[in-house]
Biopython code that builds the backbone (N, CA, C, O; Angstrom):
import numpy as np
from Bio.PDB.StructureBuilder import StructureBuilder

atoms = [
    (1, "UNK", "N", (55.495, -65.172, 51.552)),
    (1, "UNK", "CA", (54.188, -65.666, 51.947)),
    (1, "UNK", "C", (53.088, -65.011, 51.110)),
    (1, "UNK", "O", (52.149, -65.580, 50.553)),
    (2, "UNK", "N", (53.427, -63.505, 51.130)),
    (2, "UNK", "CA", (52.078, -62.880, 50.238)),
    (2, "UNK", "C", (52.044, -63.274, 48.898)),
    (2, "UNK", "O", (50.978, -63.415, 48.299)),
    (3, "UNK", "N", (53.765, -63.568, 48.093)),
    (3, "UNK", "CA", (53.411, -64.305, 46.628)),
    (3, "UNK", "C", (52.595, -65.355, 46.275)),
    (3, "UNK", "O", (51.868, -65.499, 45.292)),
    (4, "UNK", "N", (52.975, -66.561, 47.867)),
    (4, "UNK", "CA", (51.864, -67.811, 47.447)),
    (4, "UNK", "C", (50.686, -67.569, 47.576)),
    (4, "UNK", "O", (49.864, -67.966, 46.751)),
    (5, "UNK", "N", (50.365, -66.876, 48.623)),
    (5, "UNK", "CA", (48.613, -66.365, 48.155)),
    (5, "UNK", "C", (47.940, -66.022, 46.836)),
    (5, "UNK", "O", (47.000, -66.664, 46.366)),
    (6, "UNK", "N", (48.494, -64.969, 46.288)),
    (6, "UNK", "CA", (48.406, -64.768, 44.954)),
    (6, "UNK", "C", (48.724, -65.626, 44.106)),
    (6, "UNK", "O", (48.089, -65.447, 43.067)),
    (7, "UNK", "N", (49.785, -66.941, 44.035)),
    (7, "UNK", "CA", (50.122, -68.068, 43.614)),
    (7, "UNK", "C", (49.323, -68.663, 43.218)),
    (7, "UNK", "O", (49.295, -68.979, 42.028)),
    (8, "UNK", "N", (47.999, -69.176, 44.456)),
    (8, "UNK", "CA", (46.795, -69.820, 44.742)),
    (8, "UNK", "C", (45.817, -69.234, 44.147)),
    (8, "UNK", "O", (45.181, -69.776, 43.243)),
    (9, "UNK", "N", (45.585, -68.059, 44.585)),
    (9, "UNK", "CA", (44.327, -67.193, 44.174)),
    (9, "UNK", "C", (43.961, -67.326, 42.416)),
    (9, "UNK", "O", (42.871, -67.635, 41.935)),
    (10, "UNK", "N", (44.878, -67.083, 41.878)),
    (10, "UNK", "CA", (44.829, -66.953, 40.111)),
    (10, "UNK", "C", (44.087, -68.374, 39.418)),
    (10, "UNK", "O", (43.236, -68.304, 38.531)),
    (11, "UNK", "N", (44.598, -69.675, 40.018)),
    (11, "UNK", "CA", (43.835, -70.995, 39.358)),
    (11, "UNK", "C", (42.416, -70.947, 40.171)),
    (11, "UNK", "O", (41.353, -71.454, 39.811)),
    (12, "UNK", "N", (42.602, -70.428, 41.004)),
    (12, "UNK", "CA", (40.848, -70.041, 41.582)),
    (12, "UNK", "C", (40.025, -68.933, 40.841)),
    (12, "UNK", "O", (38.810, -68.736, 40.868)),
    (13, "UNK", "N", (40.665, -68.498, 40.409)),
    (13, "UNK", "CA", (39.789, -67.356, 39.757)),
    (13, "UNK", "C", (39.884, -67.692, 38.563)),
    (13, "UNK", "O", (38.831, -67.289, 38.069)),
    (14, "UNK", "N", (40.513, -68.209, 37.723)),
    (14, "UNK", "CA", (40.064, -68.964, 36.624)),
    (14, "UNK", "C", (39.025, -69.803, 36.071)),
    (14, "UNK", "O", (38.479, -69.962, 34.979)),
    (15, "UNK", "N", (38.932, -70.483, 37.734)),
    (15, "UNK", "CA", (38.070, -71.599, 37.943)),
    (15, "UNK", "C", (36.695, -70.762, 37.539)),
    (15, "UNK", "O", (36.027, -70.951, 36.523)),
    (16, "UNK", "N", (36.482, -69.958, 38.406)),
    (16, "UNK", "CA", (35.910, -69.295, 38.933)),
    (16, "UNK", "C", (34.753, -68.381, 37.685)),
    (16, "UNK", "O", (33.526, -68.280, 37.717)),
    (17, "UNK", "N", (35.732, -67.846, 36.696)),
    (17, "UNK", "CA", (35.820, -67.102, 35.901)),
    (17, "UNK", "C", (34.822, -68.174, 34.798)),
    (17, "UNK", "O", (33.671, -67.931, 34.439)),
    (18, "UNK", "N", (35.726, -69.488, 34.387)),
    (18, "UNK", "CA", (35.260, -70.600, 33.392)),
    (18, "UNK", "C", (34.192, -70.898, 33.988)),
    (18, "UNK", "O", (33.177, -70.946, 33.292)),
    (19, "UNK", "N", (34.057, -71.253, 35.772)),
    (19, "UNK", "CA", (32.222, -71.730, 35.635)),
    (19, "UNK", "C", (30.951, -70.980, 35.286)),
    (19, "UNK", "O", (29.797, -71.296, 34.998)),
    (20, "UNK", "N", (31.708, -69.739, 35.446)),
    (20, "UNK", "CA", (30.686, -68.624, 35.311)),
    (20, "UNK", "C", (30.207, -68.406, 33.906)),
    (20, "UNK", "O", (29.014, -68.227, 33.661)),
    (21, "UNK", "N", (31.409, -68.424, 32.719)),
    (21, "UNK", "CA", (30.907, -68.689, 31.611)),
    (21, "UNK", "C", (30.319, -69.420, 31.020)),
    (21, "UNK", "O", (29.376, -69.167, 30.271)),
    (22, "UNK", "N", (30.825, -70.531, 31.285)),
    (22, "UNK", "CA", (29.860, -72.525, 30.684)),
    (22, "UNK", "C", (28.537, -71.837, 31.825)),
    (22, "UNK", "O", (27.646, -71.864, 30.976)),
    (23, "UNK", "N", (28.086, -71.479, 32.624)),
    (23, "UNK", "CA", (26.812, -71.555, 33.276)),
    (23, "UNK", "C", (25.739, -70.791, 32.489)),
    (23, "UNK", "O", (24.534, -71.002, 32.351)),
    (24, "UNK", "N", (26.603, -69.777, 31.986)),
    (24, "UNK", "CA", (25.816, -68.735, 31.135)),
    (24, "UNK", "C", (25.807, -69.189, 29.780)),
    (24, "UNK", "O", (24.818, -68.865, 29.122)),
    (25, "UNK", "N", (26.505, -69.724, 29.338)),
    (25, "UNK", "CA", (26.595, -70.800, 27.696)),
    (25, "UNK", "C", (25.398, -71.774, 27.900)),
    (25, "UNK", "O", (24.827, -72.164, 26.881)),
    (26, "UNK", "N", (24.839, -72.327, 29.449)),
    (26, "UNK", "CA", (24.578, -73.477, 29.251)),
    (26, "UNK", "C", (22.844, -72.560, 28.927)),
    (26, "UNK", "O", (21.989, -72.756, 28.064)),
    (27, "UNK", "N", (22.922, -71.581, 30.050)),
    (27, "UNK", "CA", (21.689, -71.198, 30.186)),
    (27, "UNK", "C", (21.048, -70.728, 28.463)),
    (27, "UNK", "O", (20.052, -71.227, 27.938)),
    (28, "UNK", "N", (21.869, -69.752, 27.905)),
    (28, "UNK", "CA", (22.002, -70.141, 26.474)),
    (28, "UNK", "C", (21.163, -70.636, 25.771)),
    (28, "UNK", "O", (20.101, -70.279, 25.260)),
    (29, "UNK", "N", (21.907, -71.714, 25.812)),
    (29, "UNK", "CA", (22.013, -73.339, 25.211)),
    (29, "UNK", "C", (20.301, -73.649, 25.262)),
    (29, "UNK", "O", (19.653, -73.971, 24.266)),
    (30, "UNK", "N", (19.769, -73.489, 26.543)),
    (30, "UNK", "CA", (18.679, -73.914, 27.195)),
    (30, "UNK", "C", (17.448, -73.315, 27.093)),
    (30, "UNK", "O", (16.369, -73.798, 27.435)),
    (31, "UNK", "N", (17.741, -71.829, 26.422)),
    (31, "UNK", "CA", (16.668, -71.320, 26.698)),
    (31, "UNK", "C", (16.455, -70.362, 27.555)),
    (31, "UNK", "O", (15.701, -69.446, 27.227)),
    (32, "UNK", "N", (17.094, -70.368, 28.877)),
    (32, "UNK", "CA", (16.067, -69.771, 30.190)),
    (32, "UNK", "C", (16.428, -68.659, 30.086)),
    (32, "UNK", "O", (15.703, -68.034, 30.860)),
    (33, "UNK", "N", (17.437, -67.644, 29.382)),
    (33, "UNK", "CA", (17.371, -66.598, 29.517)),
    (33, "UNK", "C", (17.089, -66.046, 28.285)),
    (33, "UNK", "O", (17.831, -66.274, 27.330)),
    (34, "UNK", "N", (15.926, -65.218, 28.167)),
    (34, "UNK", "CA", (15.362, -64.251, 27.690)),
    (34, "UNK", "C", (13.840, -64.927, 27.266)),
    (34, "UNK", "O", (12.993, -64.239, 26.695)),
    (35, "UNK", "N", (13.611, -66.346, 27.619)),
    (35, "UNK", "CA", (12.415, -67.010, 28.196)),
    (35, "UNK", "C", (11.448, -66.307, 29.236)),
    (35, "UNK", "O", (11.572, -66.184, 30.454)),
    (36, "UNK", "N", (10.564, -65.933, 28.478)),
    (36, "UNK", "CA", (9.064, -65.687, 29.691)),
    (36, "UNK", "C", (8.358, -66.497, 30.247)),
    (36, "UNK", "O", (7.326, -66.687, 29.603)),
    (37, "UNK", "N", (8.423, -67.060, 31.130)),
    (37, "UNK", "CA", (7.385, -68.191, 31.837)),
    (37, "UNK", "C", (5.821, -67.685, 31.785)),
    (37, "UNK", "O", (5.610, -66.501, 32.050)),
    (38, "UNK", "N", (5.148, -68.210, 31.581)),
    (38, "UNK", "CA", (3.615, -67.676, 31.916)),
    (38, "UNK", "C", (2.731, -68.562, 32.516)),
    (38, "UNK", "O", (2.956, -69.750, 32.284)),
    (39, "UNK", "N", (1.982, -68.351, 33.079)),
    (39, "UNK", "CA", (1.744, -69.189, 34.466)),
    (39, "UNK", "C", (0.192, -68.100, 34.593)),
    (39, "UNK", "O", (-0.119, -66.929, 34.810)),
    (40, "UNK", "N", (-0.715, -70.055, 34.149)),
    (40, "UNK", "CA", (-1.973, -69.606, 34.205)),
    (40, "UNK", "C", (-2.808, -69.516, 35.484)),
    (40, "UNK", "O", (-2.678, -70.339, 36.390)),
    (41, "UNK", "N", (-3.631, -68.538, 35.531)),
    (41, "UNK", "CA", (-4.230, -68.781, 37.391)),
    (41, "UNK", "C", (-5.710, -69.028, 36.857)),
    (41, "UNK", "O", (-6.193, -68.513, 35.849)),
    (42, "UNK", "N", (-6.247, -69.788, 37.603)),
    (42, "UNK", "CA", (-7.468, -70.542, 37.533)),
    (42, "UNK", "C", (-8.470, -70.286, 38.780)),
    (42, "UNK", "O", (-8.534, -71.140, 39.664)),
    (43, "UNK", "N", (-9.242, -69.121, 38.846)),
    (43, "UNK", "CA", (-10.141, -68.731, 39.631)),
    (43, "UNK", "C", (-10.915, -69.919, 39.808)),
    (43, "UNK", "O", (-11.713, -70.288, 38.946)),
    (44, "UNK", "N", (-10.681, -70.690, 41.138)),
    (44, "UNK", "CA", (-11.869, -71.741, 41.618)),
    (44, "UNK", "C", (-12.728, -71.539, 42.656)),
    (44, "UNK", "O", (-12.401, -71.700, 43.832)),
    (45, "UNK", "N", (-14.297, -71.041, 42.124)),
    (45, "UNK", "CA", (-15.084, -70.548, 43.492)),
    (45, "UNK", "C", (-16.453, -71.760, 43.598)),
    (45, "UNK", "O", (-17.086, -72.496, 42.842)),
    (46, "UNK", "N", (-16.412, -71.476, 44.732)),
    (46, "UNK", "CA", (-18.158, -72.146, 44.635)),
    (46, "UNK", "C", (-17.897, -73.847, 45.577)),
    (46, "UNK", "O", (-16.851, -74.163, 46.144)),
    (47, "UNK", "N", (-19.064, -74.631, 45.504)),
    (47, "UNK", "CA", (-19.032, -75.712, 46.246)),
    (47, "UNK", "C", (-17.728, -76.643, 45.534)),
    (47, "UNK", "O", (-17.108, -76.065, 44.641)),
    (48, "UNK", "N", (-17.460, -77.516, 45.758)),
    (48, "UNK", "CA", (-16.484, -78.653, 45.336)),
    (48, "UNK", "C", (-17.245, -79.926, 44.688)),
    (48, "UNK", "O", (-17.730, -80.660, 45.548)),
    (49, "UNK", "N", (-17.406, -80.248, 43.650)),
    (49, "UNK", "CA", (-18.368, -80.975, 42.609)),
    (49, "UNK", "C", (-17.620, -81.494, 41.467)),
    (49, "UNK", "O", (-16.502, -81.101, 41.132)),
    (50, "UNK", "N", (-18.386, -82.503, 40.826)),
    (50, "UNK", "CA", (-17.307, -83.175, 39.740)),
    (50, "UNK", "C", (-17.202, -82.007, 38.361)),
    (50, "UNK", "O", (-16.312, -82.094, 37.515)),
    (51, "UNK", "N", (-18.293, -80.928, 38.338)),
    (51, "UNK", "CA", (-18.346, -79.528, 37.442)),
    (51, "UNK", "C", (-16.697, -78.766, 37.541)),
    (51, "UNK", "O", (-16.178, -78.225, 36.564)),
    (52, "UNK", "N", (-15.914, -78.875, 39.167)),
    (52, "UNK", "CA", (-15.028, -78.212, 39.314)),
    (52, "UNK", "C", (-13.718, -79.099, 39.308)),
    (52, "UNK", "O", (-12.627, -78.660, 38.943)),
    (53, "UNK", "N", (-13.964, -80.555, 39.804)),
    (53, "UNK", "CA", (-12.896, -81.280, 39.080)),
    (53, "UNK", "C", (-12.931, -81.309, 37.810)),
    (53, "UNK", "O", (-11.751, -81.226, 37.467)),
    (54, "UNK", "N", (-13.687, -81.389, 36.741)),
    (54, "UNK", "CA", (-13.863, -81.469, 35.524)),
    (54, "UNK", "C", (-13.184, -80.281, 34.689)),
    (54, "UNK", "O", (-12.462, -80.482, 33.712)),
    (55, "UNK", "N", (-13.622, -78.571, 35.379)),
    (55, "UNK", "CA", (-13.069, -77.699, 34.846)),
    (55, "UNK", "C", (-11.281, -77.380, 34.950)),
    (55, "UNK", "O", (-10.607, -76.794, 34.103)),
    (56, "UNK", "N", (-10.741, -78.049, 36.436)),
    (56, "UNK", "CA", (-9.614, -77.753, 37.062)),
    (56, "UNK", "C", (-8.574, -79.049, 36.174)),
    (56, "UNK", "O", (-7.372, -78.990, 35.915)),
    (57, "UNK", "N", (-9.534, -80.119, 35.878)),
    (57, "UNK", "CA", (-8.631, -81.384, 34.892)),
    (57, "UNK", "C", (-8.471, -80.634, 33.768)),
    (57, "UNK", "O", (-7.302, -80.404, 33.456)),
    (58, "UNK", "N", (-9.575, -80.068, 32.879)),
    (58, "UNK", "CA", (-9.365, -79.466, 31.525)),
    (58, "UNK", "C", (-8.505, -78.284, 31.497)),
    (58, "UNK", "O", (-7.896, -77.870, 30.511)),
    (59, "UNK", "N", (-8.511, -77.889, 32.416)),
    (59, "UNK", "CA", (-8.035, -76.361, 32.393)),
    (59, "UNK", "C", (-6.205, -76.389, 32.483)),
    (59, "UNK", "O", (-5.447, -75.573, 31.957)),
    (60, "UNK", "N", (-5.895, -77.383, 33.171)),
    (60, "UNK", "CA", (-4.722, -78.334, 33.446)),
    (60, "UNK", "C", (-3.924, -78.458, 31.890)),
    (60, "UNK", "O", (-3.185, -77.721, 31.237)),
    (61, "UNK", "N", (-4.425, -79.600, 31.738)),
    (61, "UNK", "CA", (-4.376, -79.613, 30.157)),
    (61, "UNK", "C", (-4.270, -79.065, 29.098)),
    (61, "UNK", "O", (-3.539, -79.510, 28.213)),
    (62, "UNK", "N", (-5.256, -77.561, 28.924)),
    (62, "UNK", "CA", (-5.268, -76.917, 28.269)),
    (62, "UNK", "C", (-3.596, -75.992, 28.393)),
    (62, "UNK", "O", (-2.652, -75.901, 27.608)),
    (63, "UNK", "N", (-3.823, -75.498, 29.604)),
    (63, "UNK", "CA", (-2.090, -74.589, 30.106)),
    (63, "UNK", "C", (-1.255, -75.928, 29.265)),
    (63, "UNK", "O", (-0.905, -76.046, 28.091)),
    (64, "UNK", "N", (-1.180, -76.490, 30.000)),
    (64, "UNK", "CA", (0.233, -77.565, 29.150)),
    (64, "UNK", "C", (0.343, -77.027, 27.627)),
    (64, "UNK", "O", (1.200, -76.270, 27.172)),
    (65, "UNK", "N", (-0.788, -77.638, 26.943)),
    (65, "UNK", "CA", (-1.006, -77.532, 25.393)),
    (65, "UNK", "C", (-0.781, -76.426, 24.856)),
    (65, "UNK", "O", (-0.458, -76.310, 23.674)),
    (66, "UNK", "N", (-0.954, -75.290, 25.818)),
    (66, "UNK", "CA", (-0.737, -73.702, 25.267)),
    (66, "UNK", "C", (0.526, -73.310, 26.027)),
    (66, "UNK", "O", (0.696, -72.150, 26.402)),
    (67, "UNK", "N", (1.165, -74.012, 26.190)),
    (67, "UNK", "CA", (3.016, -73.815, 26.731)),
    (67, "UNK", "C", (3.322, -73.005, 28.230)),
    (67, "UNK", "O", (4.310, -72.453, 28.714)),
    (68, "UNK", "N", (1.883, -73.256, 28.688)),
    (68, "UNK", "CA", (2.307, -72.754, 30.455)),
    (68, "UNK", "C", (3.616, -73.085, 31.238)),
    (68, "UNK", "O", (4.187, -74.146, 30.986)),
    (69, "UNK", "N", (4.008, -72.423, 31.965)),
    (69, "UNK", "CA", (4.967, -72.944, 32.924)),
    (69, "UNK", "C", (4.891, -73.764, 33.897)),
    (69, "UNK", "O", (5.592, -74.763, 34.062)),
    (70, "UNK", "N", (3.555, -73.145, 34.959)),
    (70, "UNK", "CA", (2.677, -73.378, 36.106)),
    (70, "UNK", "C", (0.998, -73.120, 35.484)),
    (70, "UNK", "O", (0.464, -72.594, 34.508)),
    (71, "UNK", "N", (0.629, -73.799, 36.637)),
    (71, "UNK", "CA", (-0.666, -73.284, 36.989)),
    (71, "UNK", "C", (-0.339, -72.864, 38.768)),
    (71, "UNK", "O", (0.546, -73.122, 39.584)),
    (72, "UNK", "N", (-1.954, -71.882, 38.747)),
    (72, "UNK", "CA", (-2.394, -71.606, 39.934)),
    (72, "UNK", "C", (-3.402, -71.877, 40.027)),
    (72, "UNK", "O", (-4.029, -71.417, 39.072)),
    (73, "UNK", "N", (-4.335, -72.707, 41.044)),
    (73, "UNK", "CA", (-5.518, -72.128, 41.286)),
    (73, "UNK", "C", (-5.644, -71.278, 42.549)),
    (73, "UNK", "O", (-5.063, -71.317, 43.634)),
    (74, "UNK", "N", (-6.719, -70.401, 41.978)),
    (74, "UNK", "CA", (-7.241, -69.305, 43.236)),
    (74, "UNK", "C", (-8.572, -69.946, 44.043)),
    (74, "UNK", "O", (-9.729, -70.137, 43.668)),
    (75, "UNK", "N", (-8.137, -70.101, 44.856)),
    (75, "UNK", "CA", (-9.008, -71.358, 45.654)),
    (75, "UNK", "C", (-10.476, -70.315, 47.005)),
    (75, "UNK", "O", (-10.157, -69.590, 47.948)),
    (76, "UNK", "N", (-11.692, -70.603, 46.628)),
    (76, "UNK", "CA", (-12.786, -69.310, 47.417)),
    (76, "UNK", "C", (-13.546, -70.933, 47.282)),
    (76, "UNK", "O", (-13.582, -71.484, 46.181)),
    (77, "UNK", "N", (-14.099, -71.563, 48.460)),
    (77, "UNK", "CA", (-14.527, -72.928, 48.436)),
    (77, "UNK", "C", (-15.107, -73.232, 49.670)),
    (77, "UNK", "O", (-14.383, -73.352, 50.659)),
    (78, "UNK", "N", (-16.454, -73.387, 49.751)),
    (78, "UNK", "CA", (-16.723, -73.575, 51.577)),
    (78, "UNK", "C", (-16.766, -75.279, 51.528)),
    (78, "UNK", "O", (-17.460, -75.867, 52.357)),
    (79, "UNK", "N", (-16.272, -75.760, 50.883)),
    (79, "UNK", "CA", (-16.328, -77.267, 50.815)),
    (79, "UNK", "C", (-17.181, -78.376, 49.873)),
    (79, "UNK", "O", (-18.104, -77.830, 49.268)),
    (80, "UNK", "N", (-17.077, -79.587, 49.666)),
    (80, "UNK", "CA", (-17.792, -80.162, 49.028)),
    (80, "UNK", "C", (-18.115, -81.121, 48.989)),
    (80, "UNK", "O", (-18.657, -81.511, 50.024)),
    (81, "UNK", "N", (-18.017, -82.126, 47.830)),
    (81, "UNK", "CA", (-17.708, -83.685, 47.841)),
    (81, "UNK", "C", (-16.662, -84.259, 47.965)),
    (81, "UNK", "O", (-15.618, -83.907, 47.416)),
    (82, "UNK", "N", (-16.795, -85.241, 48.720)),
    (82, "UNK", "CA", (-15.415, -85.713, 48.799)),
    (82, "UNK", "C", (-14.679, -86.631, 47.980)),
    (82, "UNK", "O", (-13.498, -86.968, 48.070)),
    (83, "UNK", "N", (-15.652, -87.013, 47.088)),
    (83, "UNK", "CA", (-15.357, -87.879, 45.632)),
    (83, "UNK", "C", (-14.998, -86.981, 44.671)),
    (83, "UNK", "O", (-14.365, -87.363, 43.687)),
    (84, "UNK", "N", (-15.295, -85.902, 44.810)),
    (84, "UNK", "CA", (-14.920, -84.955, 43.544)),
    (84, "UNK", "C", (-13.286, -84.018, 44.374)),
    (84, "UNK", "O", (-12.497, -83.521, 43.569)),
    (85, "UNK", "N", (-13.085, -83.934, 45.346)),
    (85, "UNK", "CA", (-11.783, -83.543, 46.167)),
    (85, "UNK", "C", (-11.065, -84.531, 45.890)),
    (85, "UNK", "O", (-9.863, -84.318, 45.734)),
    (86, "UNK", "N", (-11.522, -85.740, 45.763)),
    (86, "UNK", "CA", (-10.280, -86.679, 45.208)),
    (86, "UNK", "C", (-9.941, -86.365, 44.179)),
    (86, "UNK", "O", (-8.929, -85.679, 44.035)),
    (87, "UNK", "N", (-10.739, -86.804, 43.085)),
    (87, "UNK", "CA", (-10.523, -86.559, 41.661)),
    (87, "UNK", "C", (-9.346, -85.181, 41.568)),
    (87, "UNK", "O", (-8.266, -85.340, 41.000)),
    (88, "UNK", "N", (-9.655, -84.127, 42.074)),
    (88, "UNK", "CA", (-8.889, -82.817, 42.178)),
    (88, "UNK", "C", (-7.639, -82.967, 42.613)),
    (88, "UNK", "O", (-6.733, -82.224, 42.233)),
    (89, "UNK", "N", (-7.483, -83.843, 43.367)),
    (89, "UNK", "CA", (-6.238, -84.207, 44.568)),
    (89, "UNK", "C", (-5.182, -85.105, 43.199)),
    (89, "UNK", "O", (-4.048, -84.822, 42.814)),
    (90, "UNK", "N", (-5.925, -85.997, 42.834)),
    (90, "UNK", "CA", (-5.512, -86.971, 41.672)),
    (90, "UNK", "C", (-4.733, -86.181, 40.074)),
    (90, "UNK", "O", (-3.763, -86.486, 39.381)),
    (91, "UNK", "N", (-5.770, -85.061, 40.020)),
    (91, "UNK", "CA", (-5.436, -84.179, 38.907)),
    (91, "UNK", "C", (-4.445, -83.438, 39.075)),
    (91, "UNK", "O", (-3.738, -82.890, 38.229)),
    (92, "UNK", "N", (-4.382, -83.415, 40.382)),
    (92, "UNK", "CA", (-3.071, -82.040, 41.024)),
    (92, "UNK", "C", (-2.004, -83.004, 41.060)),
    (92, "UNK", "O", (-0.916, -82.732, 40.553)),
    (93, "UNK", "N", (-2.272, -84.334, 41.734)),
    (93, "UNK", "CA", (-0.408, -85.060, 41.565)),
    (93, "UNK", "C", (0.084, -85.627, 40.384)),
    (93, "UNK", "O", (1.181, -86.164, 40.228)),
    (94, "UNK", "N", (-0.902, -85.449, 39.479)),
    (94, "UNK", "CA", (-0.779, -86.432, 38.163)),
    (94, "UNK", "C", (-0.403, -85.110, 36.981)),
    (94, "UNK", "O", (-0.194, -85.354, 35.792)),
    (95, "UNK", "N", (-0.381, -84.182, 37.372)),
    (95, "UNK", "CA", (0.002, -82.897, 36.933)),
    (95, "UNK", "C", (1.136, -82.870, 36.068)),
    (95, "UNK", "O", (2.207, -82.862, 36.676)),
    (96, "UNK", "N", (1.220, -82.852, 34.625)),
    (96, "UNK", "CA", (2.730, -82.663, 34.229)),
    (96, "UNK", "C", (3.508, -80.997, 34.304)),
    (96, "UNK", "O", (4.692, -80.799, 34.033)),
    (97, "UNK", "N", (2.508, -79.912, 34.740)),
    (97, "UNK", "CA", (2.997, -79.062, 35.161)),
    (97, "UNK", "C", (3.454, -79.023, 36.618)),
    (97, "UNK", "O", (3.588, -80.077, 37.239)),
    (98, "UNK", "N", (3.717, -77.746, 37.223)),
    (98, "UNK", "CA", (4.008, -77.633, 38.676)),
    (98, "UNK", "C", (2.505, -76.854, 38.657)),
    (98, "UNK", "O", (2.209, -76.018, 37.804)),
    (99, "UNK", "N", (1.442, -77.366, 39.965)),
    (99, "UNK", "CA", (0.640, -76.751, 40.336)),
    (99, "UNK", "C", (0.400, -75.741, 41.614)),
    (99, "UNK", "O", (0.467, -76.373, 42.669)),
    (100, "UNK", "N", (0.164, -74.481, 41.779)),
    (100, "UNK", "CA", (0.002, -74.149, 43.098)),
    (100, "UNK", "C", (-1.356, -73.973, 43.655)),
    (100, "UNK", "O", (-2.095, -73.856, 42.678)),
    (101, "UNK", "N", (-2.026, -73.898, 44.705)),
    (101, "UNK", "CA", (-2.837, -74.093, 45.530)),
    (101, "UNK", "C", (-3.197, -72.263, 46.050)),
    (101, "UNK", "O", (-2.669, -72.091, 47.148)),
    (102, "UNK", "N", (-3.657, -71.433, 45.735)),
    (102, "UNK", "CA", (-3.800, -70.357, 46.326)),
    (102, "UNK", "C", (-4.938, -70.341, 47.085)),
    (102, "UNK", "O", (-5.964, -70.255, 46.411)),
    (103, "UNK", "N", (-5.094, -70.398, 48.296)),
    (103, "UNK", "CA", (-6.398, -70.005, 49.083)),
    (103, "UNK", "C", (-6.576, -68.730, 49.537)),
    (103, "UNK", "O", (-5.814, -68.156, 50.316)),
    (104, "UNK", "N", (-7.744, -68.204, 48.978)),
    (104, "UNK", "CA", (-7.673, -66.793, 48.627)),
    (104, "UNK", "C", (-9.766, -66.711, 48.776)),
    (104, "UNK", "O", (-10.579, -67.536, 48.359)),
    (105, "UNK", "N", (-10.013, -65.400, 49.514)),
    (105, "UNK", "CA", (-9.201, -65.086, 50.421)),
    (105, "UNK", "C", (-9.055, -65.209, 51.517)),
    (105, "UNK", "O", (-9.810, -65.928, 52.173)),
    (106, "UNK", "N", (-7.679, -64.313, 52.249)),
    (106, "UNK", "CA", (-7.230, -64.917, 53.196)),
    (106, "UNK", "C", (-8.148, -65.831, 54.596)),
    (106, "UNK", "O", (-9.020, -65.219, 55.213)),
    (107, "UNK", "N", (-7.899, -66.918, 54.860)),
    (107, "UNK", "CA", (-9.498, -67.524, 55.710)),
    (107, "UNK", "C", (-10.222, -67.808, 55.304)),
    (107, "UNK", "O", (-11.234, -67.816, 56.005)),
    (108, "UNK", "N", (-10.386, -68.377, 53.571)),
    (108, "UNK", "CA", (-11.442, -68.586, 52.860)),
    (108, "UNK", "C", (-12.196, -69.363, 53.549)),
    (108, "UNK", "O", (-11.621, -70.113, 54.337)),
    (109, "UNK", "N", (-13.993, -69.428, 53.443)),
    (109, "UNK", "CA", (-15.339, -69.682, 53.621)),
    (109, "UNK", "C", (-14.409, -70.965, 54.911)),
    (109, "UNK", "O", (-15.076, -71.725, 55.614)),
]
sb = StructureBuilder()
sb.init_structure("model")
sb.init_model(0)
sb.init_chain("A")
sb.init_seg("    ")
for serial, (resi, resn, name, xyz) in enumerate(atoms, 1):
    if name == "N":
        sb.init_residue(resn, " ", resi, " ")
    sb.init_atom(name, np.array(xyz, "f"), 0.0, 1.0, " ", f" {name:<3s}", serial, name[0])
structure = sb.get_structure()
């Protein structure tokens, strides 16, 4: 009984052994290891206006063009327009990066 265990065990650990290598070949292959992500944060303070959709669209853009990973914005905002919160809302899903949302600080305005 204890041989077939060990019988079994060995094509499992082979398995085991080979995914582990192709995973690390692939990563490799890919880039991601020894890759630095950099991930721009975007201090957004003050009322909500087409000045801050305007800066948060360009600023968007710009990270992409200069090889960002992410953005952040750091979000200090007692509220605004609500035509210009769209526009922002629009810029954030239309995003070819990943964007995050920081509301900061904690309980902002």
């Amino acid at each position: 009984m204890h041989h077939t265990v060990r019988h079994l065990l060995r094509p499992l650990r082979a398995l085991a052994l080979a995914s582990l290598v192709f995973g690390v070949l692939a990563m490799l292959g890919s880039g991601v290891l020894g890759a630095t992500p950099r991930v721009v944060v975007l201090p957004t303070t003050g009322v909500v206006d087409n000045v801050m959709s305007s800066y948060l669209s360009e600023s968007i853009v710009r990270a992409q063009r200069d090889g960002a990973s992410a953005v952040v914005i750091r979000l200090d905002t007692p509220g605004g327009s609500l035509d210009a919160t769209r526009d922002i809302v629009t810029t954030l899903l239309e995003s070819p990066l990943p964007v995050i949302v920081w509301v900061a600080p904690a309980g902002s305005r």
